[in-house]
N, C-alpha and C positions, 0 to 999 in steps of 0.2 A: 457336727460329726457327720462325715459323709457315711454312705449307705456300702453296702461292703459289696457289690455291683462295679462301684467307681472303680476306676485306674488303679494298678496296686502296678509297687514296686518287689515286694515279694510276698515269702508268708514262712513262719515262725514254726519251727518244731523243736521239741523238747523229747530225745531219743531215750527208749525205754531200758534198762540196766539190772545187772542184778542186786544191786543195794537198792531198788525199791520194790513198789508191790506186786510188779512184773515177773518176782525171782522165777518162781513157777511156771511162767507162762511165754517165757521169751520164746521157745520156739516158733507159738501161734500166733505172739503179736509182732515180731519184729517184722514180716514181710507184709504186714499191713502198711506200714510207717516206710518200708522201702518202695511197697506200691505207691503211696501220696506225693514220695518225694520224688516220684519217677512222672508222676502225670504233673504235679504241679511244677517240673523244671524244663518240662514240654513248652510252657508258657511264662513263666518268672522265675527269679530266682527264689533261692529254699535257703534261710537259714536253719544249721542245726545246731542246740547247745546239745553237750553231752559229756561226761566226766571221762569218758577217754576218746579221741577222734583220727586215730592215727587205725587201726582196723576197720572204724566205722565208715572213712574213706574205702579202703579196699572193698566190702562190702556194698557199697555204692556203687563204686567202679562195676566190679563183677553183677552186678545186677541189669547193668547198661543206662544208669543217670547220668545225665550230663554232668558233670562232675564242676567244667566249667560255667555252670548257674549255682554250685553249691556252694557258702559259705559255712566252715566248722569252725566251733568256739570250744575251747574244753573250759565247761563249767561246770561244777555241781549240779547238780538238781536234787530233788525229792522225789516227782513223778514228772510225768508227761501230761499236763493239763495246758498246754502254752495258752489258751483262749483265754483262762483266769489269770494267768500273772503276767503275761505277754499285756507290751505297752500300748495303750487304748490311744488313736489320733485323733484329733480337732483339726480344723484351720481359724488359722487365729489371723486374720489379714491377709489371706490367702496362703500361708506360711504354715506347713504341717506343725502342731505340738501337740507331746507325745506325754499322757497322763502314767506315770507310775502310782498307780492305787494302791494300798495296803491289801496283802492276798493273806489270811489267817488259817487256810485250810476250808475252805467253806464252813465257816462257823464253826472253829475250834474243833473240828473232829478229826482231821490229821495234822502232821509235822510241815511246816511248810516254808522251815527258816532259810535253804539254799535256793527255793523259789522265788522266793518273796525277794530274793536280790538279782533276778533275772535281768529286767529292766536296765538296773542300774549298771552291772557291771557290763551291759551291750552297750551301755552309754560310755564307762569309761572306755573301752576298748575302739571308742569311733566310730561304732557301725553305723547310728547315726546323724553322723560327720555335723553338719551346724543346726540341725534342729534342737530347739531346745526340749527339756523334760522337767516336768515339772510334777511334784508331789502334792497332790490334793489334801490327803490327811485325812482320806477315806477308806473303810474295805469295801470293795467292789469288785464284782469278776466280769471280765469282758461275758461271759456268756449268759450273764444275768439282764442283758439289753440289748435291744435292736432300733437301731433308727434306718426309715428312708430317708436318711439324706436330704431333706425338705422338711426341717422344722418339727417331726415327729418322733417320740421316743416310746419304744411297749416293751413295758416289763412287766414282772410280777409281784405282787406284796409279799407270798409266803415268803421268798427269798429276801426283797429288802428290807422286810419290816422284822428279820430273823433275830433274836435278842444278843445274838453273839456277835454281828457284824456292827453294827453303827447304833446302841443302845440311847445313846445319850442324844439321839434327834428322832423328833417325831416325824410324821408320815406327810406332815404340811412342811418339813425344814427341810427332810429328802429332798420332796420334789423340789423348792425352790434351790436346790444344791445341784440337782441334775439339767434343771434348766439356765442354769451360771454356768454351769462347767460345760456342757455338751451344746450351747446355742438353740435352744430347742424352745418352742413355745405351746405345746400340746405333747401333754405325758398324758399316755393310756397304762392303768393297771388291768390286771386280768389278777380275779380273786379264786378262781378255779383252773383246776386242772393239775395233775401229776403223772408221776410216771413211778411205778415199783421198781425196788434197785437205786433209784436214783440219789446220790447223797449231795445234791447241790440245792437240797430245799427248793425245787421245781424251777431251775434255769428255764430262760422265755427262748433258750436256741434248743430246747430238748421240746416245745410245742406249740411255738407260731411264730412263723418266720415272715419279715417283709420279703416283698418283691416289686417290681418296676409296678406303675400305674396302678397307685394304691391298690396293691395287690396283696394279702394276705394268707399263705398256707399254713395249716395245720391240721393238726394231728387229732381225728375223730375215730374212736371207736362204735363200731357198728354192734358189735355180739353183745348184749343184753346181759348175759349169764357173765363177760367176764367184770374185773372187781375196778377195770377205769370206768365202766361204763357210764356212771351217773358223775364223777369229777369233770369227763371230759366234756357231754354233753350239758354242763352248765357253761363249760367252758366256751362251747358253740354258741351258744346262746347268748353270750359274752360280747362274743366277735360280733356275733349279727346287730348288736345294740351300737357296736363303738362309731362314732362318725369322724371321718375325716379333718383337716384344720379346715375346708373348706365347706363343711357340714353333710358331706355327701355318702355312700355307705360305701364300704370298703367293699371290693372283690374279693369275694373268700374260698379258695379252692381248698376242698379236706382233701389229709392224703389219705392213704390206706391203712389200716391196722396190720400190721406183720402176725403172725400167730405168736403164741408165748414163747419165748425165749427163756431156756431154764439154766441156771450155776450147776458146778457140780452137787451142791445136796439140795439140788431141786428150789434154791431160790427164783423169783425174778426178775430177771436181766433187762434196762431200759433199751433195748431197740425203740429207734425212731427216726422216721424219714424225714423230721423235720430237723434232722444234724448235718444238712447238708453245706458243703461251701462253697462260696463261690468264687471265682477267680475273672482272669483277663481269659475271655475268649470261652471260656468253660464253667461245669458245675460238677463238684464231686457229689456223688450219693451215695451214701453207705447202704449197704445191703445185706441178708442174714440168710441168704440161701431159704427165700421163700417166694409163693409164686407173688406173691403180692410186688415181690420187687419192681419188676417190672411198668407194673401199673404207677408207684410211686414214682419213677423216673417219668414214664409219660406226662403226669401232674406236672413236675420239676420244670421239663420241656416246654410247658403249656407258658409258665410264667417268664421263663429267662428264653423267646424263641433267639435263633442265631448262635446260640454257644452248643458246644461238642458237650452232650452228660456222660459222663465217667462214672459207672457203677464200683465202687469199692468194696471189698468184704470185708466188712468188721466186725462179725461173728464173734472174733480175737479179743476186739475192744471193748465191747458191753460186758467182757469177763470182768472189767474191772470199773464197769457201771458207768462210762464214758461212749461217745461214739466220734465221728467224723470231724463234726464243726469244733467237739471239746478240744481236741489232740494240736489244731493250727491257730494261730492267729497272723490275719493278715495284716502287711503295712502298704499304708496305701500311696502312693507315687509321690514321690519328692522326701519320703522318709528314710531313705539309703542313702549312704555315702556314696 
């Protein structure tokens, strides 16, 4: 499983609509989703499913996207989480293939029957073209793992071991299932850490992300008083213990804590700078209009030096307890027609 660093050929988005949980909110999210699709067509192309595409173009257009990097599909959807049902790549012989995992709503808690055929139906339409796709016979969301691309795979237990996704395997069959399918020979668990708001049973791209030169960021809270503070700070603690395949300690940059981010009846919202993506040439970072922003991009710059950081505001997108990394998923070079 290459490291999401490597070469891509584009990156997946799934356009927000009013038949889903966006009904409300399309004004505030849609130009997030125009913003991504505008900086990631600066650099690769932008696939978009969307159940109508014929306005969604003009929209583009008038926003100034290269129009000519964009491909549109009219598909169904449910929501826009492409990271979880968007196709996961291996190289299998040096030859991309593209994992269709069972996506259930993150543990049966939404509808997620027009998703869960994302994959599939970009497969019969040729997008693509000769790579093959292949069904595991797993639930898994791409945003529940992270590999560097060298043999290492970090994820988390609350989410794999969740009784709604993959019941009937234990936590010794997981791993040997993730290290079959993904080429991997060192699985790190992380048994701490969350984020409120968040309905993905603690996805590992919502709070430690790899980076080049066993590099590891994540997401530490400093204030004492608020209520991550002792999840997260096990979760440090975590990190500081995990060793390399080479037995050596990881490099651990914390980001910053954003201030609290609150719903209309005062819930809280997952902001977090570890939802960043990365691209060819670039790194988007999602941002919450706080001074902390800032600082979070500086870290980001620290581990990916040479790429352009794109500050995104997704204020928008934690409405609906998602952020940056959840909304794309990449495909990585040789997986387009």
């Amino acid at each position: 499983m290459p490291a999401e660093w490597e070469e891509q050929d584009g990156v997946l988005l799934a356009w927000p609509h009013a038949d889903s949980d966006w009904r409300e909110d399309l004004p505030l999210v849609e130009p997030v989703f125009l913003a991504i699709a505008q900086v990631v067509a600066r650099f690769q192309r932008v696939l978009i499913v969307a159940p109508q595409t014929a306005p969604l173009a003009e929209r583009l257009r008038r926003t100034g996207v290269d129009l000519g990097r964009v491909s549109l599909y009219p598909l169904p959807t449910n929501d826009t989480w492409a990271r979880d049902f968007g196709p996961i790549t291996v190289f299998e012989d040096g030859k991309p293939l593209l994992y269709d995992f069972g996506f259930n709503g993150w543990g049966l808690k939404f509808a997620a029957h027009f998703d869960n055929r994302i994959t599939a139906e970009l497969d019969r339409l040729g997008v693509f073209g000769q790579c093959r796709v292949s069904v595991p016979g797993l639930i898994l969301e791409g945003g529940s793992i992270e590999s560097d691309g060298a043999g290492t795979l970090l994820t988390t237990a609350q989410c794999l071991l969740e009784a709604n996704r993959n019941p009937h395997l234990s936590r010794a069959q997981l791993e040997e299932k993730l290290v079959e399918l993904f080429g991997v020979d060192h699985v790190l668990w992380l048994e701490h850490g969350y984020l409120a708001g968040d309905d993905t049973d603690s996805h590992i791209d919502t709070l430690a992300r790899f980076a080049p030169d066993n590099t590891i960021l994540y997401v530490r809270c400093d204030d004492d008083r608020d209520e991550h503070y002792g999840a997260l700070a096990l979760m440090e603690a975590e990190l500081r213990a995990l060793r390399t395949r080479g037995g050596g300690r990881f490099r651990l940059l914390p980001l910053p804590w954003p201030k609290a981010c609150l719903g209309d009846v005062g819930e809280r919202l997952p902001a977090t700078y570890a939802n960043f993506l990365v691209i060819n040439g670039a790194v988007l970072v999602p941002t919450y209009d706080d001074p902390a922003d800032v600082e979070a991009c500086a870290v980001i710059a620290r581990a990916f030096p040479g790429r352009e950081i794109v500050p995104v505001d997704c204020r928008a997108l934690i409405r609906q307890h998602g952020s940056l990394h959840c909304v794309t998923m990449q495909l990585p070079k040789g997986v387009l027609a």
